[in-house]
Chimera marker file (.cmm) of the C-alpha trace (Angstrom):
<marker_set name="trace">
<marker id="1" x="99.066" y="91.879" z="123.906" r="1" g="1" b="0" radius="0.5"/>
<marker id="2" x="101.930" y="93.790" z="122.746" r="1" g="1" b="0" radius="0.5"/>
<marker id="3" x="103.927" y="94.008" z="119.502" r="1" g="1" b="0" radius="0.5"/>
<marker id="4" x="107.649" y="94.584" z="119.886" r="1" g="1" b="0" radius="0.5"/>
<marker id="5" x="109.014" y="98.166" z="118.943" r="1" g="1" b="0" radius="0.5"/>
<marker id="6" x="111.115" y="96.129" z="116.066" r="1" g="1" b="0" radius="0.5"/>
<marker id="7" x="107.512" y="96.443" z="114.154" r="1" g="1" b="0" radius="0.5"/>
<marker id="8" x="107.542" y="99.870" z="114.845" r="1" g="1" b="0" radius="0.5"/>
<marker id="9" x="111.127" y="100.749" z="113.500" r="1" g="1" b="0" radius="0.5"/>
<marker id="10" x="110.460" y="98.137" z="110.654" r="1" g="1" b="0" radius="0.5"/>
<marker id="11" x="107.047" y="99.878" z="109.457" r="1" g="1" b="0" radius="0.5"/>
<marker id="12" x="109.191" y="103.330" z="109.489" r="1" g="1" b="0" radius="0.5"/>
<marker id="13" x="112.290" y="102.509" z="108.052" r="1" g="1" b="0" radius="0.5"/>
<marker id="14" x="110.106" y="100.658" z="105.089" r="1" g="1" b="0" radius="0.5"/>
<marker id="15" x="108.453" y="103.608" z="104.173" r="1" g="1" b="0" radius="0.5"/>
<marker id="16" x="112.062" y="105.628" z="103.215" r="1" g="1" b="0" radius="0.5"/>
<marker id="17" x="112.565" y="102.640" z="100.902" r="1" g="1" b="0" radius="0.5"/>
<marker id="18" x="109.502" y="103.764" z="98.970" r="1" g="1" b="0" radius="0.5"/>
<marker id="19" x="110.832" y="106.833" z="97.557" r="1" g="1" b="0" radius="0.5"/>
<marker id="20" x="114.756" y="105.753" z="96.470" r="1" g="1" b="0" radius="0.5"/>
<marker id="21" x="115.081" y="105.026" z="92.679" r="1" g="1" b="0" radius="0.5"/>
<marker id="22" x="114.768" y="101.457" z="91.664" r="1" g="1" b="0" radius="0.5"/>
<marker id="23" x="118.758" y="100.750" z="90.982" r="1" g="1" b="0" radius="0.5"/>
<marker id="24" x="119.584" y="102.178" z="94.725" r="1" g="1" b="0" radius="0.5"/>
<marker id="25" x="119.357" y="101.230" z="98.282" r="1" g="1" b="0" radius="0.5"/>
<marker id="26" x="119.627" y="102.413" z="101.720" r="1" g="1" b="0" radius="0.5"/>
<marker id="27" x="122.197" y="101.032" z="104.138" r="1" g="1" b="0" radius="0.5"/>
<marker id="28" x="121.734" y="100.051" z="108.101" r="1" g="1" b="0" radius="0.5"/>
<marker id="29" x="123.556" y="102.723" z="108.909" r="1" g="1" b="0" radius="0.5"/>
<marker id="30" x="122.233" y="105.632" z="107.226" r="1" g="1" b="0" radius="0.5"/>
<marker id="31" x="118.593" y="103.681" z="108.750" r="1" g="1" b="0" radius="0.5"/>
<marker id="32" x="119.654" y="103.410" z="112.412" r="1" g="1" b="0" radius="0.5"/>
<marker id="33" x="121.042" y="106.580" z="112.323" r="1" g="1" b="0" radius="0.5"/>
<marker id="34" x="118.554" y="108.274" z="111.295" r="1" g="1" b="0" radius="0.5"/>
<marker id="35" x="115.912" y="105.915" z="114.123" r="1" g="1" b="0" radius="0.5"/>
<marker id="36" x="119.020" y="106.913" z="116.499" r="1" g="1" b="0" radius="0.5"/>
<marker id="37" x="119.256" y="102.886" z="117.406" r="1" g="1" b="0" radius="0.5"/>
<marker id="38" x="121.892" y="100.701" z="117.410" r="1" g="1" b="0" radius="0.5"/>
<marker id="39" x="123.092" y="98.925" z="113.614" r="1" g="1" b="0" radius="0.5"/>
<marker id="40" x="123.044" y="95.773" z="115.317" r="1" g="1" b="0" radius="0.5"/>
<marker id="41" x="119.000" y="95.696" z="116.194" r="1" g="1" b="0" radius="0.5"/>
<marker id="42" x="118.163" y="96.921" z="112.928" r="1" g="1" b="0" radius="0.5"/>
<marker id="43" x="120.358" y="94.176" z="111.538" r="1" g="1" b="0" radius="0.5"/>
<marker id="44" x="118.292" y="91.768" z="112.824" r="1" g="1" b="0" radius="0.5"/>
<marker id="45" x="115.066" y="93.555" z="111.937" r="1" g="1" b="0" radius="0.5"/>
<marker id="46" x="115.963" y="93.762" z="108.534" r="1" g="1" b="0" radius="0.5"/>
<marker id="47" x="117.167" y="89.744" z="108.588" r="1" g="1" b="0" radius="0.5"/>
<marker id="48" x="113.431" y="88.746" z="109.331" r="1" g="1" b="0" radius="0.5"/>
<marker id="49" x="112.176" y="91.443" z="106.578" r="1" g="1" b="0" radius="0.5"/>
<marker id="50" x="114.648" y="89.442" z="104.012" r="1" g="1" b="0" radius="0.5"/>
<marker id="51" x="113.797" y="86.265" z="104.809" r="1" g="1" b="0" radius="0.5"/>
<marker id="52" x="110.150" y="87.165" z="104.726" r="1" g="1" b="0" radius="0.5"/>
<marker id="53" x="110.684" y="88.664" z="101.329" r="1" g="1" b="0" radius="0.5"/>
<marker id="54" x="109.351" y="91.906" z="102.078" r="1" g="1" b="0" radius="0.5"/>
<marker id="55" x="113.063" y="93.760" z="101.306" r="1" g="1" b="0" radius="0.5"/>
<marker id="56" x="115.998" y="92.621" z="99.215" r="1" g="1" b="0" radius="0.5"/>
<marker id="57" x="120.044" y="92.715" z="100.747" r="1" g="1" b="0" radius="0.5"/>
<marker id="58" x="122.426" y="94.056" z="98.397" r="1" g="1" b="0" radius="0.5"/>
<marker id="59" x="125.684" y="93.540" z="98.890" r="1" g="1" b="0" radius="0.5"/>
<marker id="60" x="128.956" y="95.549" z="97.931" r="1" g="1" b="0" radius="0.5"/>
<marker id="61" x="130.419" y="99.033" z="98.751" r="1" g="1" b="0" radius="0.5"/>
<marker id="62" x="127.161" y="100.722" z="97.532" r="1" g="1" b="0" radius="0.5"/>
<marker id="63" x="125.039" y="98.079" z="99.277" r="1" g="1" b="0" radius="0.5"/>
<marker id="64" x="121.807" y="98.036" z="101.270" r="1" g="1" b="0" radius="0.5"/>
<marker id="65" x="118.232" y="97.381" z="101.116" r="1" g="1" b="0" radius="0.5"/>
<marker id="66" x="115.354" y="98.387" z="98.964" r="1" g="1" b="0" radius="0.5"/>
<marker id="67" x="111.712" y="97.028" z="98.350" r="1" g="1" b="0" radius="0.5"/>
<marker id="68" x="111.583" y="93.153" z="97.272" r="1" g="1" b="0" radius="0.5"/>
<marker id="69" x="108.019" y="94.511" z="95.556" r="1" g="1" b="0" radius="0.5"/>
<marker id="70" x="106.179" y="97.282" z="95.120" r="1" g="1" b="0" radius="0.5"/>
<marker id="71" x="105.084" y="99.154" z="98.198" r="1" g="1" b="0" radius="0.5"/>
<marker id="72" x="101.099" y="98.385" z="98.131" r="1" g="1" b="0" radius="0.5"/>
<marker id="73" x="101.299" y="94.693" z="98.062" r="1" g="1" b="0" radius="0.5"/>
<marker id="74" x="103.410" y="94.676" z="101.470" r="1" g="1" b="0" radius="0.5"/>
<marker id="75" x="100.591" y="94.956" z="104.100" r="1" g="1" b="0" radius="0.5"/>
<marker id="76" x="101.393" y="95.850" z="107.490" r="1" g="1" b="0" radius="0.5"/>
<marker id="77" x="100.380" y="92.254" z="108.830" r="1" g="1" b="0" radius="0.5"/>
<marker id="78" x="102.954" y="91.020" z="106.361" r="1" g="1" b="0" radius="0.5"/>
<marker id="79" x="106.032" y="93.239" z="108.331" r="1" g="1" b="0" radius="0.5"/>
<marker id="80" x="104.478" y="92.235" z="111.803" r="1" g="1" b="0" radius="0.5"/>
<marker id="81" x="104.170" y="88.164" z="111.260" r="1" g="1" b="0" radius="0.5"/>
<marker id="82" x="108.169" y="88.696" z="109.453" r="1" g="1" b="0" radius="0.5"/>
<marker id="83" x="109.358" y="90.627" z="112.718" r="1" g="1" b="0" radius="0.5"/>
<marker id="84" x="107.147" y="88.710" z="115.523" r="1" g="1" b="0" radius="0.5"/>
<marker id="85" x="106.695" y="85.276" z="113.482" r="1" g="1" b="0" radius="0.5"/>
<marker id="86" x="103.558" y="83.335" z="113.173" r="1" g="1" b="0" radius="0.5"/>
<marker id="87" x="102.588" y="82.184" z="116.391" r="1" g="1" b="0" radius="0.5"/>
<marker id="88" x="98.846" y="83.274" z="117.791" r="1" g="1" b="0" radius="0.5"/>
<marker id="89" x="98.945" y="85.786" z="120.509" r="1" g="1" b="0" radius="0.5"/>
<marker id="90" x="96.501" y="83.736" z="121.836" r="1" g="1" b="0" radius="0.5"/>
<marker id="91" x="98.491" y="80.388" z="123.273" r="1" g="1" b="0" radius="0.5"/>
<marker id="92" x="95.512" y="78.056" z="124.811" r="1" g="1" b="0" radius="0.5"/>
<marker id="93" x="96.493" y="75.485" z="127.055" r="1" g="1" b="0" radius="0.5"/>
<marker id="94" x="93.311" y="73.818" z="127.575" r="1" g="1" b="0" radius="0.5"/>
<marker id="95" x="92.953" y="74.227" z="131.013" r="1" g="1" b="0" radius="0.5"/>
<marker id="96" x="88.977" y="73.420" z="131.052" r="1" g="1" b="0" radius="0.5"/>
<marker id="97" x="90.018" y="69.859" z="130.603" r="1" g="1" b="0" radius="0.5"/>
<marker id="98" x="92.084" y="70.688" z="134.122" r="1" g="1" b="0" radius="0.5"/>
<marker id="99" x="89.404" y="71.537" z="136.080" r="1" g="1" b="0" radius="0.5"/>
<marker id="100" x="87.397" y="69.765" z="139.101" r="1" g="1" b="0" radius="0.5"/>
<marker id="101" x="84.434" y="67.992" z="137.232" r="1" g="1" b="0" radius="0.5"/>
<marker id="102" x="87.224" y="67.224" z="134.241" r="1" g="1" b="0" radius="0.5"/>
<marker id="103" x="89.059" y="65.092" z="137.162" r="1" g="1" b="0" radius="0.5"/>
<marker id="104" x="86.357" y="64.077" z="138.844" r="1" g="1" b="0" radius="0.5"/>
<marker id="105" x="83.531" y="63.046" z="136.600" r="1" g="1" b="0" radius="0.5"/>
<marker id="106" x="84.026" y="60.633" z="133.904" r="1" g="1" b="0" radius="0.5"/>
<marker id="107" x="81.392" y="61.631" z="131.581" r="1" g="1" b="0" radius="0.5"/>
<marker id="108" x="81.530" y="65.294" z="132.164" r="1" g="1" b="0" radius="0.5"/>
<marker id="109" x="85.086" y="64.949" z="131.317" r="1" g="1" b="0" radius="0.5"/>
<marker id="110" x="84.267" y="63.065" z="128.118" r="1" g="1" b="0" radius="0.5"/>
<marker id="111" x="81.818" y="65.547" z="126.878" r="1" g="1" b="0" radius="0.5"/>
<marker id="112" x="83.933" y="68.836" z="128.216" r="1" g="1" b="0" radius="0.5"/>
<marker id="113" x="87.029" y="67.783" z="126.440" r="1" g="1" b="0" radius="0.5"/>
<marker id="114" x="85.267" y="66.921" z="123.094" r="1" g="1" b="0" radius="0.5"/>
<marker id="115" x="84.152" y="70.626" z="122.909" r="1" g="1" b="0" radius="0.5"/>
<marker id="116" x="86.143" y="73.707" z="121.510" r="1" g="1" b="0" radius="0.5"/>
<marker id="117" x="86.939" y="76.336" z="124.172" r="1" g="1" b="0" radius="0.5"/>
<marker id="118" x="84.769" y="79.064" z="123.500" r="1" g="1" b="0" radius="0.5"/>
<marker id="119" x="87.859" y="80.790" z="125.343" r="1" g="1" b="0" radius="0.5"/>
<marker id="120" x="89.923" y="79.980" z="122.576" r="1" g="1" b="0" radius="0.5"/>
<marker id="121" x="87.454" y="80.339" z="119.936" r="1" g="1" b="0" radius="0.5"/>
<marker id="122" x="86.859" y="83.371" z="120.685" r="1" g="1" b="0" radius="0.5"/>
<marker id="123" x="90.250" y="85.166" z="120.744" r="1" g="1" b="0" radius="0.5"/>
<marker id="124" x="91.465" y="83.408" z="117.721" r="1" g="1" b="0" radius="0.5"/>
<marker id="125" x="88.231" y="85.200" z="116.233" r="1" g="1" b="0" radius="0.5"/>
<marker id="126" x="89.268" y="88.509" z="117.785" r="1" g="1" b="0" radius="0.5"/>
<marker id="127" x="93.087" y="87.815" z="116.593" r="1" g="1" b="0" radius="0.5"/>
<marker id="128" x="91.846" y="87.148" z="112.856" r="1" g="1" b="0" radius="0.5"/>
<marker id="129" x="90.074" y="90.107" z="113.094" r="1" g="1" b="0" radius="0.5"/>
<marker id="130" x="93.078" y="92.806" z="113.916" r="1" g="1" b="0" radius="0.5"/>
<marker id="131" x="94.887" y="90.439" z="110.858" r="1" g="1" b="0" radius="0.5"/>
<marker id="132" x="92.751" y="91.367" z="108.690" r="1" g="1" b="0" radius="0.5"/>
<marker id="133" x="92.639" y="95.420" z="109.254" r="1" g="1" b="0" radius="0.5"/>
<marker id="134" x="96.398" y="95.229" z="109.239" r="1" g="1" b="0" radius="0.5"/>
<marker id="135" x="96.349" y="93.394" z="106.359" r="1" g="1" b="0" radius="0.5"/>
<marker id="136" x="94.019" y="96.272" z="104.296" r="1" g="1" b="0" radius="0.5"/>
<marker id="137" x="96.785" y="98.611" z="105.112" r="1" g="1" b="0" radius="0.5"/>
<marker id="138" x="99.651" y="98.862" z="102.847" r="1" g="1" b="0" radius="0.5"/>
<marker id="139" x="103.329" y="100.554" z="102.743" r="1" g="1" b="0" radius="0.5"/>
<marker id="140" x="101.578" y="102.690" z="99.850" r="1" g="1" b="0" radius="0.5"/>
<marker id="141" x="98.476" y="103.404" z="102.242" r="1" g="1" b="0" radius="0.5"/>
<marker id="142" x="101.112" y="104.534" z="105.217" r="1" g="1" b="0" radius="0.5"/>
<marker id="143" x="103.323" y="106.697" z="102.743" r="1" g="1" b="0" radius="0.5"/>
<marker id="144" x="99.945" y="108.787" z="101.108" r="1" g="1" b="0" radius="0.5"/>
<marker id="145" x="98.943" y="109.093" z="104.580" r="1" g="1" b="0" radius="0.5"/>
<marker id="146" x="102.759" y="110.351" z="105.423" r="1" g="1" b="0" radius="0.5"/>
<marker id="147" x="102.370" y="113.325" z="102.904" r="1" g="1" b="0" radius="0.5"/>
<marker id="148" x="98.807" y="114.031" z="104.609" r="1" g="1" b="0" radius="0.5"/>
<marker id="149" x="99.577" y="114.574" z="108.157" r="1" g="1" b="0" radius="0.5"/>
<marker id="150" x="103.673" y="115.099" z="107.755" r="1" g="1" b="0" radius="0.5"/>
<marker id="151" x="105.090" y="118.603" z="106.482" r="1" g="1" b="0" radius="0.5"/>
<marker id="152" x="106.484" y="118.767" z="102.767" r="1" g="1" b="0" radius="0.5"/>
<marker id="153" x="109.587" y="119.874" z="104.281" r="1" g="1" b="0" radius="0.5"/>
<marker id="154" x="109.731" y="117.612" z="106.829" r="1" g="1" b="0" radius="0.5"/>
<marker id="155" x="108.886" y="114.661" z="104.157" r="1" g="1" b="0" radius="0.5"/>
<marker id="156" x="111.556" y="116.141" z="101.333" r="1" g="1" b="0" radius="0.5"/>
<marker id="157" x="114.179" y="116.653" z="104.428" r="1" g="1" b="0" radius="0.5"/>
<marker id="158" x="114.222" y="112.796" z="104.925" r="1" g="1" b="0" radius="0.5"/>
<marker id="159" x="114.099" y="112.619" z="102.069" r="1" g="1" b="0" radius="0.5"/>
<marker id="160" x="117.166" y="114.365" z="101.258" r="1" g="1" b="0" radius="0.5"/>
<marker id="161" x="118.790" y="112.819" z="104.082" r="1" g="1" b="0" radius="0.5"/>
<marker id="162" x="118.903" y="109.408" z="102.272" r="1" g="1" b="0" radius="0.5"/>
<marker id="163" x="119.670" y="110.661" z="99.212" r="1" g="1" b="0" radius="0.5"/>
<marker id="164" x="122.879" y="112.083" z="100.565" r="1" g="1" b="0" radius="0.5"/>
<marker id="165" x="123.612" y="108.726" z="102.471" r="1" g="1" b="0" radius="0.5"/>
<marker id="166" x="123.660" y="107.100" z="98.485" r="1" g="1" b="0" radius="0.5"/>
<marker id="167" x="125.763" y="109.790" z="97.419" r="1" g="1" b="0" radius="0.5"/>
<marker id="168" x="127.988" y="109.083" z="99.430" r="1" g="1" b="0" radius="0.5"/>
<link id1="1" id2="2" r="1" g="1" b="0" radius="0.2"/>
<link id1="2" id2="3" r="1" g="1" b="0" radius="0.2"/>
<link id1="3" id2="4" r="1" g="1" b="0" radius="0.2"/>
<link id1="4" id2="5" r="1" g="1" b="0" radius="0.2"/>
<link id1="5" id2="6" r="1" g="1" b="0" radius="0.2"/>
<link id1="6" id2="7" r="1" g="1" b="0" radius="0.2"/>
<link id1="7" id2="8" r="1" g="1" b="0" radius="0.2"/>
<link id1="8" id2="9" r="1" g="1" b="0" radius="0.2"/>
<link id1="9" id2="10" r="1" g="1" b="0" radius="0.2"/>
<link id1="10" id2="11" r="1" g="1" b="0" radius="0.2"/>
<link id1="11" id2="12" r="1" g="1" b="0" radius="0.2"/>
<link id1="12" id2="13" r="1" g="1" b="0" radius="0.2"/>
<link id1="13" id2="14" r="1" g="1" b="0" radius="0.2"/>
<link id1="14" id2="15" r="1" g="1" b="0" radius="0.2"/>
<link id1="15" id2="16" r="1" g="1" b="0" radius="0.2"/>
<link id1="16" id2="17" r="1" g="1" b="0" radius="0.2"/>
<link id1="17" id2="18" r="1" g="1" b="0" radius="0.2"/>
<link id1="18" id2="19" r="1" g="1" b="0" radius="0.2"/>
<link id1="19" id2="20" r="1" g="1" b="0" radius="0.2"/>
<link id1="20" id2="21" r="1" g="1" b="0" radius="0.2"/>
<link id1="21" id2="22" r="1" g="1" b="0" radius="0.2"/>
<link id1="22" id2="23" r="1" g="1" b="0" radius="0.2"/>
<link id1="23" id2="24" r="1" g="1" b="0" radius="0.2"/>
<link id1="24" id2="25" r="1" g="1" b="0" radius="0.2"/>
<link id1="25" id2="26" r="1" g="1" b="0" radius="0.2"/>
<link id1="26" id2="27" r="1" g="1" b="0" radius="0.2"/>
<link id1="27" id2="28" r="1" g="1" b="0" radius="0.2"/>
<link id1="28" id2="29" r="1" g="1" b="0" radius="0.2"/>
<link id1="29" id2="30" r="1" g="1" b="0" radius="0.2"/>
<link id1="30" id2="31" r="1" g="1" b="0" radius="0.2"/>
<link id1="31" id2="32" r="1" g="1" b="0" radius="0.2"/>
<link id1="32" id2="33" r="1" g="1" b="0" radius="0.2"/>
<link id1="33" id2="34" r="1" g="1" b="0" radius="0.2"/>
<link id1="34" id2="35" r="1" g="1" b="0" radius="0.2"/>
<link id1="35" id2="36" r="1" g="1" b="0" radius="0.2"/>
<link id1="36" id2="37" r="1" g="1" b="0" radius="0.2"/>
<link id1="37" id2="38" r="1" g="1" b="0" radius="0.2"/>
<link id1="38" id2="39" r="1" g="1" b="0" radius="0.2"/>
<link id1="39" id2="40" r="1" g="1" b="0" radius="0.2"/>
<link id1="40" id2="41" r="1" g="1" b="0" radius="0.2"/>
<link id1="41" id2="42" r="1" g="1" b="0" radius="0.2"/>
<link id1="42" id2="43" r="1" g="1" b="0" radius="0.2"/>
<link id1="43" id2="44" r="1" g="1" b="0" radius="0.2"/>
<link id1="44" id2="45" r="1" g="1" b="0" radius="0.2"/>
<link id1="45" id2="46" r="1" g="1" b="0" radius="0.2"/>
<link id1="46" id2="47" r="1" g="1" b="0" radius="0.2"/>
<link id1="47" id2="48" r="1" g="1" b="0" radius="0.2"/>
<link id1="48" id2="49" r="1" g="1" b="0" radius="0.2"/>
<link id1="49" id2="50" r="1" g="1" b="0" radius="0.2"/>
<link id1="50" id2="51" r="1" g="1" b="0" radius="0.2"/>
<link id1="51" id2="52" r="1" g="1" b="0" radius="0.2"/>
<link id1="52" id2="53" r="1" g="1" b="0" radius="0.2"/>
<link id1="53" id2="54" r="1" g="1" b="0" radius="0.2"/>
<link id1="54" id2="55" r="1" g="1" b="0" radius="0.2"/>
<link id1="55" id2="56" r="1" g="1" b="0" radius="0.2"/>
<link id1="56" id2="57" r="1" g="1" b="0" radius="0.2"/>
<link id1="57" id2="58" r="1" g="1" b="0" radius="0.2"/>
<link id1="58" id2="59" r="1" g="1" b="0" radius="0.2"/>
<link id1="59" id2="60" r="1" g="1" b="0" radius="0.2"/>
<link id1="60" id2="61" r="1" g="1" b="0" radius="0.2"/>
<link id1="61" id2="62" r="1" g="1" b="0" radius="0.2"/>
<link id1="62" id2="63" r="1" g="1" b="0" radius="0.2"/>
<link id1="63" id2="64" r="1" g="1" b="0" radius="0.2"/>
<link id1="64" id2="65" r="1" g="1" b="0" radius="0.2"/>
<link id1="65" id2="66" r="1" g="1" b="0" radius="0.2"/>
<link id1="66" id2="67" r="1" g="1" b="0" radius="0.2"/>
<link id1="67" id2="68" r="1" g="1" b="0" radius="0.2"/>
<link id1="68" id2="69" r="1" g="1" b="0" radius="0.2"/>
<link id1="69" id2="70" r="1" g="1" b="0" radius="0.2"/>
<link id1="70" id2="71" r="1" g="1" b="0" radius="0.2"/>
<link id1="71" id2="72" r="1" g="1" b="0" radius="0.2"/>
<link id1="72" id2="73" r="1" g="1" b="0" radius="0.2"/>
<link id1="73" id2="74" r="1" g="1" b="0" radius="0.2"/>
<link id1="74" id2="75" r="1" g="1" b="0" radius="0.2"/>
<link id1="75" id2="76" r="1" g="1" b="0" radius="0.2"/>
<link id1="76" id2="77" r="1" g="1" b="0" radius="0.2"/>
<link id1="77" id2="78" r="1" g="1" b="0" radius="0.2"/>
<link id1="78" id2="79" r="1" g="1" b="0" radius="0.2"/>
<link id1="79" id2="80" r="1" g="1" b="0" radius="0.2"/>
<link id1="80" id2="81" r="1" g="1" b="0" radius="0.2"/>
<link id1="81" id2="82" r="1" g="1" b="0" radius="0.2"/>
<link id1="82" id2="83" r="1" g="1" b="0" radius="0.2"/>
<link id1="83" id2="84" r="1" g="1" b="0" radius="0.2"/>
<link id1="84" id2="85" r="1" g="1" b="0" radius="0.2"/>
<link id1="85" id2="86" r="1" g="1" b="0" radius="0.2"/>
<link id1="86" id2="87" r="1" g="1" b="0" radius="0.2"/>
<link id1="87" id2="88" r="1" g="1" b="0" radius="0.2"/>
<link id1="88" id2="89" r="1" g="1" b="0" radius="0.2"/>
<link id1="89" id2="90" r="1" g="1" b="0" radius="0.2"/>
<link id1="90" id2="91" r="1" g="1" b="0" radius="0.2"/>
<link id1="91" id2="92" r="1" g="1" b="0" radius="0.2"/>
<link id1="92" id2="93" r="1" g="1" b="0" radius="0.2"/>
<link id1="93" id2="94" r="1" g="1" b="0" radius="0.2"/>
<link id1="94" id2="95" r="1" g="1" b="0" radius="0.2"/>
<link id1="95" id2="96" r="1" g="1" b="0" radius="0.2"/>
<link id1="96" id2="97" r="1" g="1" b="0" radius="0.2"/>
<link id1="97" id2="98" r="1" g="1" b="0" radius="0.2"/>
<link id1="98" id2="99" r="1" g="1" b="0" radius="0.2"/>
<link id1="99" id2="100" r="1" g="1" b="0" radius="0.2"/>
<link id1="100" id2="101" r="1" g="1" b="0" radius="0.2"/>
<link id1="101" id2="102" r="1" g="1" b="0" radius="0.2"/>
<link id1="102" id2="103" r="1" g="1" b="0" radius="0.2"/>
<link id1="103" id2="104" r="1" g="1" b="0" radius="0.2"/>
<link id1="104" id2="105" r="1" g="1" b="0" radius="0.2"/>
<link id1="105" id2="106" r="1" g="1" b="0" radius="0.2"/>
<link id1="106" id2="107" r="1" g="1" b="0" radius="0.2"/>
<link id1="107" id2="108" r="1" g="1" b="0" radius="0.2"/>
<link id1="108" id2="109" r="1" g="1" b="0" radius="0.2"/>
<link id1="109" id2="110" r="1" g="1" b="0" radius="0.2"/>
<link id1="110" id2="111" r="1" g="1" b="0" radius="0.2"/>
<link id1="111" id2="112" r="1" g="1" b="0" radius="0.2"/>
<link id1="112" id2="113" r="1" g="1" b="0" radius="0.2"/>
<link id1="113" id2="114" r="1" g="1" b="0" radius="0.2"/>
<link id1="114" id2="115" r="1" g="1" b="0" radius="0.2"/>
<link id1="115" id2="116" r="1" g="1" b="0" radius="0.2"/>
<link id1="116" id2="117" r="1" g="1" b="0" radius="0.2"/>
<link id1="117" id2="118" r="1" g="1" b="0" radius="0.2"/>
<link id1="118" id2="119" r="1" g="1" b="0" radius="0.2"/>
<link id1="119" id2="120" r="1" g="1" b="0" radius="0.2"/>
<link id1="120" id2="121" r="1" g="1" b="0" radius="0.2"/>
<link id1="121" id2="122" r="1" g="1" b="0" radius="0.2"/>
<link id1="122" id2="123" r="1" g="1" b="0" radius="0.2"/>
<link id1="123" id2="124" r="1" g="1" b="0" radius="0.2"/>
<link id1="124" id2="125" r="1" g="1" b="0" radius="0.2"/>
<link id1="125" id2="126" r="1" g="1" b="0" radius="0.2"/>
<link id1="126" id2="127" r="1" g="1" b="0" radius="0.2"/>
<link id1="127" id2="128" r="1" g="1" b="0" radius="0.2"/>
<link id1="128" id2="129" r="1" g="1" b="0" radius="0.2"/>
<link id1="129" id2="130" r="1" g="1" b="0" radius="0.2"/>
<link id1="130" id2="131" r="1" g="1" b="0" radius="0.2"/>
<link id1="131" id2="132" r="1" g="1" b="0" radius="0.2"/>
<link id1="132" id2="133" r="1" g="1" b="0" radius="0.2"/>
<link id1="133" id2="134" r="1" g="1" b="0" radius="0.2"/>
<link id1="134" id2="135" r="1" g="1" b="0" radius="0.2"/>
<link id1="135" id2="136" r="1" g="1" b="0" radius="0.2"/>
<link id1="136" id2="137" r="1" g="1" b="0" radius="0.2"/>
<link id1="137" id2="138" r="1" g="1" b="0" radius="0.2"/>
<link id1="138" id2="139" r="1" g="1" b="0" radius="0.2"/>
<link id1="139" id2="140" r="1" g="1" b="0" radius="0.2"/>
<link id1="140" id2="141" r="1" g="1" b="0" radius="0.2"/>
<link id1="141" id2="142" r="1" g="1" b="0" radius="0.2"/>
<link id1="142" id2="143" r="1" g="1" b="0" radius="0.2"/>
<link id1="143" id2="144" r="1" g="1" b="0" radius="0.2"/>
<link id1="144" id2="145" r="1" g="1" b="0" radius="0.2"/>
<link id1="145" id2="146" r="1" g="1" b="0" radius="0.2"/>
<link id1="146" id2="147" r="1" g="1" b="0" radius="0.2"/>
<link id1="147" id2="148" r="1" g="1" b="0" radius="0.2"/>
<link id1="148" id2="149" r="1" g="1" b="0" radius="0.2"/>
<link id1="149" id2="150" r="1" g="1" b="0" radius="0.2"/>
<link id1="150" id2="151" r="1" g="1" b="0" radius="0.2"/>
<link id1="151" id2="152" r="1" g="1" b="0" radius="0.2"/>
<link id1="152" id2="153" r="1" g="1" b="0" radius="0.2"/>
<link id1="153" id2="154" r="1" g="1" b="0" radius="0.2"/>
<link id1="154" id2="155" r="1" g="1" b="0" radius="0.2"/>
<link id1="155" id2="156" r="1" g="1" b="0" radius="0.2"/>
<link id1="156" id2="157" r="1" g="1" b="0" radius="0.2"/>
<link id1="157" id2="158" r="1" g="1" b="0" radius="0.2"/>
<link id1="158" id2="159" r="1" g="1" b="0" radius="0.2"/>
<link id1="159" id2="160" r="1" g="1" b="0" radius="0.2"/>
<link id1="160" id2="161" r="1" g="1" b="0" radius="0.2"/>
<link id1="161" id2="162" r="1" g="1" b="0" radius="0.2"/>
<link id1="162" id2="163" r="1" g="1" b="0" radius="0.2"/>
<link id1="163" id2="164" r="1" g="1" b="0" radius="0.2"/>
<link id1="164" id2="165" r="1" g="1" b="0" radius="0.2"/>
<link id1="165" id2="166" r="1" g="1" b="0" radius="0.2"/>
<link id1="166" id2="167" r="1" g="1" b="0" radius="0.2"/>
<link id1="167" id2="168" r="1" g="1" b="0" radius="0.2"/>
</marker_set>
């Protein structure tokens, strides 16, 4: 299993939208230039964090993105399922009801295909699991632990950086 590196550059470019002032945004540009990607990519990114209404677009000269709510009730499960959609990982195909005795045998096929797929069962069960821890971490959680393992220069220097990108 494997998340795409758009959660990645999602989860850090949310966190610099903790910090700006209510009435101001960050653009795309001042984002993927700072991530050194392309606009385009973190375009799209940012279209799947809108429509899951986890940042809000505002348009105009002086436009950009900021927070659609406040930073601790945006988990990290909520920026992965807006960037890599709602799908399991898991994708069973029931292929015990494909098997020899399935084909062959009547009533072991009756019986086999009337039970749940342990299979299945059990990575949905591991799958709701991970949910859950990334859902008990928040944008809040990831920004206090920011200040904790991160330099105060190196946090007020990107700081500063988007604050000069509003200027402007």
């Amino acid at each position: 299993m494997q998340y795409s590196i758009g959660v990645e550059y999602a989860l850090h470019c949310l966190v610099y939208l903790i910090d700006i002032p209510s009435d101001e945004t960050i653009g795309i540009k001042e984002l993927s230039a700072f991530q050194g990607i392309s606009e385009t990519y973190l375009s799209k990114i940012f279209g799947k964090l809108t429509k899951a209404g986890i940042v809000r677009s505002v348009p105009g000269v002086k436009g950009g993105y900021r927070l659609a709510k406040p930073p601790a009730e945006i988990s990290f499960w909520d920026v992965v399922e807006a960037v890599e959609g709602q799908a399991p990982i898991f994708q069973c195909k029931n292929i015990k009801d494909n098997s020899y005795l399935c084909r062959e045998d009547e009533e072991f096929a009756a019986c086999t295909k009337a039970t749940p797929c342990v299979i299945n069962l059990t990575m949905r069960d591991a799958e709701e699991t991970m949910r859950n821890q990334l859902r008990t971490k928040s944008l809040s959680w990831l920004n206090e632990e920011l200040d904790r393992v991160l330099t105060p220069k190196s946090r007020q220097d990107t700081r500063n950086y988007f604050a000069q990108g509003n200027s402007g």
